[in-house]
VOGU-3710 file (C-alpha; in Angstrom, 3 decimals, decimal comma):
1> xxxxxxxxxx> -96,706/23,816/125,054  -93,722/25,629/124,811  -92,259/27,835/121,307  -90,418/25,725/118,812  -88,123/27,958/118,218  -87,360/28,249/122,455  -86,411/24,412/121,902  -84,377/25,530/118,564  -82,648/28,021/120,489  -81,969/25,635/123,767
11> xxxxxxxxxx> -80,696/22,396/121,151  -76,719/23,765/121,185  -76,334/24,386/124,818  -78,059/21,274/125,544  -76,178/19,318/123,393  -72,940/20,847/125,206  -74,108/19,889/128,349  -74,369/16,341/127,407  -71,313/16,044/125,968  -69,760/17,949/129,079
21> xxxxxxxxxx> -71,451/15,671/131,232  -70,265/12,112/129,653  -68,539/10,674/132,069  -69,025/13,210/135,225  -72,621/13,418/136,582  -74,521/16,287/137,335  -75,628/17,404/140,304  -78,898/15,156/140,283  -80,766/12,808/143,278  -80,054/9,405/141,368
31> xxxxxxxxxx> -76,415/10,062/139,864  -74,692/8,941/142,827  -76,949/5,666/143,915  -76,763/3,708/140,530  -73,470/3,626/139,688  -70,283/2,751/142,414  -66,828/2,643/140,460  -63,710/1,922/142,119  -61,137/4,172/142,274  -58,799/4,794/139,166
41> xxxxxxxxxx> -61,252/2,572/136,893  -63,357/4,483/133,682  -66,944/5,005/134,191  -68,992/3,063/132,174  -70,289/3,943/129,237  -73,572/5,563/129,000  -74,743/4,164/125,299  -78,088/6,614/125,553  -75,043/9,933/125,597  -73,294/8,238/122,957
51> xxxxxxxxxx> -77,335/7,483/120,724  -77,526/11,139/121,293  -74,276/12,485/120,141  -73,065/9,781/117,190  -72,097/11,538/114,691  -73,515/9,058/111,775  -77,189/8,691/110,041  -78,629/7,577/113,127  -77,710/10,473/115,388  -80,000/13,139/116,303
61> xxxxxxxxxx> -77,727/15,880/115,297  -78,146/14,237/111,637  -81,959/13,417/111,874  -82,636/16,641/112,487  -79,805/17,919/109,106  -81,827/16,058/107,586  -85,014/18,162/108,020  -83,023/20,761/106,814  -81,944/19,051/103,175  -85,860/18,460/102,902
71> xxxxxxxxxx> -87,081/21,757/103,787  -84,597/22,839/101,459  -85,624/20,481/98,732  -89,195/21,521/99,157  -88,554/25,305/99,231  -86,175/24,644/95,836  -83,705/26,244/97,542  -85,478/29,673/97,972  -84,747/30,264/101,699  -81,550/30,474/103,473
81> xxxxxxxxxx> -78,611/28,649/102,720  -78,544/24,912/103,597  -76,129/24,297/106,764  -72,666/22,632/105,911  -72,472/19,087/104,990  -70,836/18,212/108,111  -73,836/19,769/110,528  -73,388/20,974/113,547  -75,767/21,943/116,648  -75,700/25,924/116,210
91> xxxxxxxxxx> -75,830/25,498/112,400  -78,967/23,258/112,452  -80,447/25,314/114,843  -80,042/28,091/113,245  -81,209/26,974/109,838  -84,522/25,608/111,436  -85,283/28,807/113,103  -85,019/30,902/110,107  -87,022/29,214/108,023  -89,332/28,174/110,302
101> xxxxxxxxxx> -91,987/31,427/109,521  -92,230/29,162/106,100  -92,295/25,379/106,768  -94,617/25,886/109,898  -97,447/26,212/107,500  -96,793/23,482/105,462  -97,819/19,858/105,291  -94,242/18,881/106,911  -94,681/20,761/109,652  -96,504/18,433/112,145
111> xxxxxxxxxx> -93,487/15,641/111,941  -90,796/18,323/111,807  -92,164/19,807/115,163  -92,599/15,940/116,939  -88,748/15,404/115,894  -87,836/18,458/117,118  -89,687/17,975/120,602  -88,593/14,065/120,772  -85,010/15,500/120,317  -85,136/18,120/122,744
121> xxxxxxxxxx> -86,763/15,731/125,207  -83,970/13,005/125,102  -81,355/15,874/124,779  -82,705/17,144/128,393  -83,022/13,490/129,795  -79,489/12,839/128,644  -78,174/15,635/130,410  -80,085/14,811/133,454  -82,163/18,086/133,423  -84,672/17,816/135,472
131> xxxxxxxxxx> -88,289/18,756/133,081  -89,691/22,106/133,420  -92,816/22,309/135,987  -96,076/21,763/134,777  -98,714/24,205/134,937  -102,366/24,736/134,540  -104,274/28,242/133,774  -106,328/29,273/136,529  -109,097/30,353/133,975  -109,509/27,567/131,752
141> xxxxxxxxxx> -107,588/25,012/133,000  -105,321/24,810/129,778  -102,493/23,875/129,289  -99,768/26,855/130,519  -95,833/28,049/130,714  -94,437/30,506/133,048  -92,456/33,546/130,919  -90,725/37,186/131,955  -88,690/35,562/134,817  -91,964/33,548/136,350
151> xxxxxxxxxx> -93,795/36,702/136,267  -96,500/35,891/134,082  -98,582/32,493/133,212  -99,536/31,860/129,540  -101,780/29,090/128,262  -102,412/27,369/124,838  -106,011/29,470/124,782  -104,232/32,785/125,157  -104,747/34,161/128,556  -101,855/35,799/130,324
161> xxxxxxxxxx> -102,005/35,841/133,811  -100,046/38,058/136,349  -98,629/34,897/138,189  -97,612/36,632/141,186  -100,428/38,663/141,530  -102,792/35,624/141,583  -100,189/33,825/144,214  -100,600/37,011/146,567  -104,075/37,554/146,306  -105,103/33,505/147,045
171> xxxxxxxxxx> -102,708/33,720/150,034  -104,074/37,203/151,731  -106,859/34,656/153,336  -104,847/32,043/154,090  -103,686/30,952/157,641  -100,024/31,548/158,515  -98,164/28,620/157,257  -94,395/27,345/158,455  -91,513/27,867/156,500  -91,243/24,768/154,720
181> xxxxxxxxxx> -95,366/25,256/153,948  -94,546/28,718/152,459  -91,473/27,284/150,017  -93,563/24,616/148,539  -96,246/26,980/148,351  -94,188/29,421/146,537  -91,983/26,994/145,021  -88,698/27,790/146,620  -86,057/26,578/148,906  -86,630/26,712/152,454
191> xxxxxxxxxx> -83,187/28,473/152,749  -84,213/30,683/150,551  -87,551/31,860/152,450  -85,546/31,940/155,770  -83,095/34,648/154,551  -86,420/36,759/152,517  -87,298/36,479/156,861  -84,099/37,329/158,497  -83,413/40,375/155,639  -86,424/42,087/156,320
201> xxxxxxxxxx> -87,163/41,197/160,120  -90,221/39,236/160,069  -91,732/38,332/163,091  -93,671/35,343/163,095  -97,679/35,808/163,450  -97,536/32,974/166,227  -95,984/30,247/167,913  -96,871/26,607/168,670  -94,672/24,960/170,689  -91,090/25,338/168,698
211> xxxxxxxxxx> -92,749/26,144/165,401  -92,800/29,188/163,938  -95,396/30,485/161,768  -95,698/33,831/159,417  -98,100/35,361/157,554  -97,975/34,083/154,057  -99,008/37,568/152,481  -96,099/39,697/154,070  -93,921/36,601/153,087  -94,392/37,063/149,636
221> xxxxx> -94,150/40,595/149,202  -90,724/39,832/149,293  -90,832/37,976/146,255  -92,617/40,335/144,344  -90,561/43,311/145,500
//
C-alpha cells in the first residue's frame, strides 16, 4: 500500500490535471468511443470533474480542509499553522503532510487516511490515469510497490527485493521468447524492445518461419545497463 504522504504529495498535480483535462480528453483507450460531438458544439459536461473540483462543503478539496480544522482543533493549535480559509490543493497538502508524524498515531488517523486514499482514487479516475500496476512479493506473497525508478520491490512485510535482479535471474532458463513475449514479460512497449535490439545488434537465437526469437537474458541486460 503505498505512503500517505506519496498521495499528499501527488493531490496538487492531480488536481491540475483534472482541471486541465475538463473538457479535452487525455490520451486514454475509451476517451474517443463514448462521446461523438459535432463540430463547433461544447462538450458535455462531465458532473464527476465538476464533484471533484466544486469549490463548496461538498467538494473534496474542502472535505479534506476540513481534516485540517479538526486536526487542528485536536492538537489545540500546537502544530503548524492552519491553511487559509479559502483552501487550496498545495496548502492542504502541505498542512497534512506536516503534521502527519502527529495525527498518524492518533485515534483519527484510520478515517483521515481512507479520505485521503478515496480522494486520491477519484482524483486519478477523474483525470483518466490509468492505476498503478499491482504487484505481489516474490517471498511472501504480500502485498508490494515498485520504488528507485522500478529498481527495487517493497512489500507491506518489509522485504526489499532487487526487482531486476530477480527478472534476470528467472529468465537465464527460459526459452527465447518473440518480441512482443519479451515486452509483456518485461513490461514494456514492443517499440521499445525493438530499438534495445537494433542499438546493440542482437541477433536473434533462432528463426521459425518469419519469427524471430532472442534470448531473453541478453535482452534484458539492456534494461539493467
Amino acid at each position: 500500500m503505498r505512503p500517505i504522504t506519496h498521495m499528499l504529495a501527488e493531490l496538487p498535480n492531480l488536481a491540475a490535471e483534472v482541471f486541465l483535462t475538463w473538457t479535452t480528453p487525455n490520451p486514454a483507450p475509451k476517451a474517443d468511443r463514448t462521446i461523438r460531438s459535432v463540430p463547433g458544439s461544447r462538450p458535455p459536461t462531465r458532473l464527476d470533474v465538476w464533484d471533484a473540483l466544486r469549490p463548496d462543503q461538498k467538494g473534496d478539496l474542502r472535505l479534506l480542509h476540513g481534516w485540517c480544522i479538526t486536526i487542528d482543533e485536536v492538537s489545540d493549535g500546537e502544530l503548524a499553522p492552519i491553511p487559509e480559509q479559502t483552501p487550496t490543493w498545495n496548502g492542504v497538502a502541505r498542512y497534512l503532510t506536516e503534521t502527519w508524524p502527529w495525527w498518524r498515531t492518533h485515534e483519527l488517523a484510520d478515517d483521515c487516511h481512507h479520505e485521503i486514499r478515496q480522494v486520491h482514487g477519484r482524483l486519478r479516475s477523474r483525470a483518466r490515469i490509468p492505476p498503478p500496476p499491482r504487484y505481489r512479493c516474490p517471498r511472501c506473497g504480500d502485498r508490494a510497490h515498485m520504488r528507485d525508478n522500478n529498481s527495487w520491490l517493497s512489500c507491506d512485510s518489509g522485504h526489499t527485493i532487487d526487482h531486476r535482479a530477480e527478472i534476470a535471474r528467472a529468465m537465464a532458463t527460459r526459452p527465447p521468447m518473440t518480441v512482443g513475449q519479451i515486452a509483456a514479460e518485461l513490461g514494456v512497449k514492443r517499440d521499445t524492445i525493438k530499438k534495445w535490439i537494433a542499438r546493440r545488434g542482437i541477433e536473434p537465437v533462432t528463426v521459425r518461419g518469419r519469427v524471430r526469437l532472442f534470448d531473453v537474458e541478453e535482452v534484458q541486460r539492456m534494461r539493467v545497463a
